[in-house]
N, C-alpha and C positions, 0 to 999 in steps of 0.2 A: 615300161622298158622290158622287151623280151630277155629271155638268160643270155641268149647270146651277146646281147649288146652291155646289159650287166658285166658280164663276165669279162668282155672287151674291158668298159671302164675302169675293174679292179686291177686289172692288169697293166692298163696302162697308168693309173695311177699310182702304180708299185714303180714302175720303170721310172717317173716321176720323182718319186723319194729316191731314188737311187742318182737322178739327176739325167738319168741317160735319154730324157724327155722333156724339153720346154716347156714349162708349165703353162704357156700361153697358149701350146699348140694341142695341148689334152683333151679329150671328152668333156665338154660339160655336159652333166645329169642335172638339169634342174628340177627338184623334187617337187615344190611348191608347184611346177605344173602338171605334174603329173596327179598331186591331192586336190586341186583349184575345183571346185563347182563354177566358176563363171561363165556363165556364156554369152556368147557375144555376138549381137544382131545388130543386121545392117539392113534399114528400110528402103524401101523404093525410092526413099531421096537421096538413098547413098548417104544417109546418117545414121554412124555406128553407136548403138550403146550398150551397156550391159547390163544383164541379169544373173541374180544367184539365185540359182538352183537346191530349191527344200530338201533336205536329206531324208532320210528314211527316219528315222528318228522323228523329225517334226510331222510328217506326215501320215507316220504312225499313230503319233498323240492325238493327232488331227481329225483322223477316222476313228477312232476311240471315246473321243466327246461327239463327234458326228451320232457314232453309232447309240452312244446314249439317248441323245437328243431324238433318234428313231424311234427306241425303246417307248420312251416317254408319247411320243407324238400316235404311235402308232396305240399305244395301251389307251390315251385318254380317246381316241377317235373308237376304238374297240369296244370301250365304257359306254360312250354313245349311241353308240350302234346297238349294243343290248338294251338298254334301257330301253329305246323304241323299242325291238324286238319284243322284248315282255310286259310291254304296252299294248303290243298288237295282239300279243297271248293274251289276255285277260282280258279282252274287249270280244276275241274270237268264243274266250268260253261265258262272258255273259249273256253275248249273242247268240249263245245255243250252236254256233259252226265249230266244233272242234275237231270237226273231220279234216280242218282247214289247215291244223295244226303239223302234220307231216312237209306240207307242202312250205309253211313258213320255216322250219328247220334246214330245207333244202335251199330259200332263197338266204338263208343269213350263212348259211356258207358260202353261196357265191358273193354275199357281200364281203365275207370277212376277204378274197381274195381282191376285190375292191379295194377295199381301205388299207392293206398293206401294199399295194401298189401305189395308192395314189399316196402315202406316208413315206414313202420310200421316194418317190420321185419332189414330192414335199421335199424332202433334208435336204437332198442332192442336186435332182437336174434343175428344180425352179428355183433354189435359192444361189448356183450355181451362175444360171443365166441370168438372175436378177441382179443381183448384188456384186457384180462384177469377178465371177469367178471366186466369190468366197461361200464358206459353210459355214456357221458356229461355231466349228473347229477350226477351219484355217481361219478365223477371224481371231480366235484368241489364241492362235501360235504363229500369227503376224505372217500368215504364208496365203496365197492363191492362185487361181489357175488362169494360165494366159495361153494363148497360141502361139506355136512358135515362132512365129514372124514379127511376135510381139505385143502384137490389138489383144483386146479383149475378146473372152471368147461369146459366140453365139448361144443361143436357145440349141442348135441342133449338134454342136459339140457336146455341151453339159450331157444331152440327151443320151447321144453313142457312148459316153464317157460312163455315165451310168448305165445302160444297157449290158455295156461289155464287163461291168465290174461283178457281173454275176457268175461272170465264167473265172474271173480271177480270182473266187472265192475260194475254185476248186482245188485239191479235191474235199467234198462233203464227206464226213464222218458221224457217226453218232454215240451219244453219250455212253450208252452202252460199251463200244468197242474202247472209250478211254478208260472210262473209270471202273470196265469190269476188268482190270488189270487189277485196280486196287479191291475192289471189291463184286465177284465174280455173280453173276445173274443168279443161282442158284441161292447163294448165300443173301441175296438180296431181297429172294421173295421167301425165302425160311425166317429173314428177321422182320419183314415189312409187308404191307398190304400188298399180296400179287397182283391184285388188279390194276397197280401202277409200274408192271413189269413190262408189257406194250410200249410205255410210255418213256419208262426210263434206258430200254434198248433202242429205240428207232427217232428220238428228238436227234432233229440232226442238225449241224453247223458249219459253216467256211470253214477250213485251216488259212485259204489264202495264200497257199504253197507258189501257187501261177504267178500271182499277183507282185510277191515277195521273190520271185526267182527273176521276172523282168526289172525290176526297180534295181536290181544288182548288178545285173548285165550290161544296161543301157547307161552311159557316161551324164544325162542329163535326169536320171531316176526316174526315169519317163515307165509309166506299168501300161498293163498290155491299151486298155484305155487311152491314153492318152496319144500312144501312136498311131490308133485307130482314127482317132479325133485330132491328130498333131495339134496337141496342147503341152505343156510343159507346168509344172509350180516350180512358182519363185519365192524367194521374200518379199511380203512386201513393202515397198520403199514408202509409200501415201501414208502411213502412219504413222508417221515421224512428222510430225506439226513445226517445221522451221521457221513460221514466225515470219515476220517482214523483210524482205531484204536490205541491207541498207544504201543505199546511189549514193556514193562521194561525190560524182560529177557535178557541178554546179549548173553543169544548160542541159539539166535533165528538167527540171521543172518548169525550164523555162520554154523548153522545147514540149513540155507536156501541154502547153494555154495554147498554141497552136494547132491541138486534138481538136477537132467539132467535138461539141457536147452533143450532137447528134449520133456519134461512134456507139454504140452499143454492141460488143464482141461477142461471141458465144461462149457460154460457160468452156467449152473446150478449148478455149482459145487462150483463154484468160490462165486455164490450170498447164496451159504448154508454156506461155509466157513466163509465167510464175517459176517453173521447175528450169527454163533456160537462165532466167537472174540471178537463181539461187544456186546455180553450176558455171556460169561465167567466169570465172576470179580461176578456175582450172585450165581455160580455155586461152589456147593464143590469139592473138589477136586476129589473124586472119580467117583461124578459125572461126571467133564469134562472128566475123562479119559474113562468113562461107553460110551458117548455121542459121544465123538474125535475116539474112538474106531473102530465105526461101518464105519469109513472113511479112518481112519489110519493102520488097520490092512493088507489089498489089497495091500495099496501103500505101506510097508516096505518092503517087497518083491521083489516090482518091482522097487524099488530104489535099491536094495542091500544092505538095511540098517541093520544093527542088530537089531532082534525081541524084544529085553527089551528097544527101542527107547521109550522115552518117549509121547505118545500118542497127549496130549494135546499141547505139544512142537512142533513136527512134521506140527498140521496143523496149528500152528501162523507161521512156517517157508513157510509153503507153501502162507499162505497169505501174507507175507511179501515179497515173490518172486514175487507173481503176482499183486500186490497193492500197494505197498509202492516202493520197487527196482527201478520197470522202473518210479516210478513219481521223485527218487532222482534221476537217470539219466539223464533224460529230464530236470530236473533243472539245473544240471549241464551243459548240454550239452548246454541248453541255456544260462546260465553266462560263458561258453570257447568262447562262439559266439561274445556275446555282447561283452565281453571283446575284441577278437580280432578285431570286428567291430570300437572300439572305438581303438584301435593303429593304424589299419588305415588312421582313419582318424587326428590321429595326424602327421602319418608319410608324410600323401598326402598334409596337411594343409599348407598353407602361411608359410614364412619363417618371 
């Protein structure tokens, strides 16, 4: 709320107290909207749902285990790469070439440029694009990255998204410039080895000033990355293991023996079905039938079913086919076992 409108508010909510303003007719401020992270997406089906949006805090913590996890990734691959390197040294000078030796210093630096590139695209854009928009980080602070529209993101998002986070780094500083506040270069190389005076003025690092000044701007903590690549992080909801749902209806099962056992859905189908049964009990009734619709009208068809099936019915029958059914069989199947296992051994047992 701007001052103005602030300012409005207090005022008229003073007139208020005084009475000389209906209290029905006042400003409402509703503050919870104005702190809300949710946001709210509407698919090409015209099916609205929502996301909450990671704050800066978790996705701080998030890049921070990330960045570990670089450190690490990037050192053991670093490890390896010397090891051959002075593999190939000591073979160069058995061989009597160690004129050859110049020339291998200059290719392990174009490697070392190598293996931090392809370590860095490691953590971020291929576990990004594999793993469905999670890192090792946002895995263990329950958060990932989606596009705004709401699908998962691409290979060629994760890509930009990391590409650009190099500019978000900026501005680069070096060690030098912080810590010779505390302890000034001079004094540095009077108590210490100077020849590690290069070294300790010019290592440089992000501050991430860029990065940290969009995430504050933009209402969905979106950093410059993610508007480049229109992605967004949210929390995520698939971590939460809810278990089976439970069907009070009684011609769910029975509406389920009517399924062909020849229906075999796709894993994507099955995890949409799943997350609609498990949000149903929120939904009005016309609602789930609007919603079960856009799923249920295809399949009545292709079952043989009669077109006035009832919609929302159909797909708790289909989850109960593929979710619940074979978990009650395999329970059974396993207490026929046990059970027989256990006559067995009565009948083989000692007299």
């Amino acid at each position: 709320m701007a001052n103005g409108d602030s300012e409005a508010w207090v005022s008229e909510q003073r007139q208020v107290a005084r009475g000389l303003v209906p209290e029905n007719q006042a400003i409402r401020w509703d503050v919870s909207q104005q702190l809300d992270t949710t946001e709210r997406i509407v698919t090409p089906e015209n099916i609205a749902f929502e996301q909450h949006c990671a704050g800066i805090f978790s996705r701080g913590l998030a890049f921070l285990i990330d960045v570990i996890v670089f450190a690490v990734v990037w050192l053991v691959m670093l490890f390896i790469e010397w090891m051959l390197a002075l593999a190939v040294i000591w073979a160069a000078i058995q061989l009597g070439v160690s004129s050859l030796l110049d020339d291998v210093f200059f290719i392990v630096a174009g490697i070392n440029l190598v293996v931090l590139f392809v370590s860095y695209w490691l953590v971020w854009g291929w576990t990004e694009s594999r793993f469905n928009g999670r890192t090792l980080g946002k895995l263990a602070l329950g958060i990932r990255t989606v596009s705004v529209s709401g699908h998962p993101i691409n290979g060629w998002q994760a890509m930009v998204r990391s590409i650009v986070r190099g500019v978000e780094l900026m501005p680069f500083v070096t060690w030098g410039m912080v810590v010779g506040i505390i302890i000034p270069p001079r004094t540095f190389a009077s108590q210490y080895d100077p020849s590690f005076l290069p070294l300790y003025t010019s290592m440089p690092f992000g501050t991430g000033l860029i990065g940290l000044l969009f995430l504050t701007l933009f209402p969905r903590f979106q950093r410059l990355g993610d508007i480049v690549a229109g992605t967004m992080v949210v929390y995520d909801r698939s971590r939460k293991n809810p278990g089976l749902a439970e069907l009070e209806d009684p011609r769910t099962a029975a509406l389920a023996e009517f399924i062909p056992t020849s229906f075999r859905p796709r894993r994507e189908l099955v995890k949409a079905i799943s997350v609609y049964v498990h949000r149903r009990a929120r939904l009005s009734e016309a609602r789930r039938s609007e919603i079960a619709g856009h799923i249920a009208k295809p399949l009545l068809a292709r079952f043989g079913m009669l077109p006035d099936t009832n919609y929302d019915l159909l797909i708790c029958a289909i989850y109960y086919r593929q979710l619940i059914a074979p978990d009650a069989t395999e329970k059974a199947e396993a207490a026929r076992l046990a059970a027989k296992s256990s006559a067995l051994r009565t009948v083989g047992g000692p007299a």
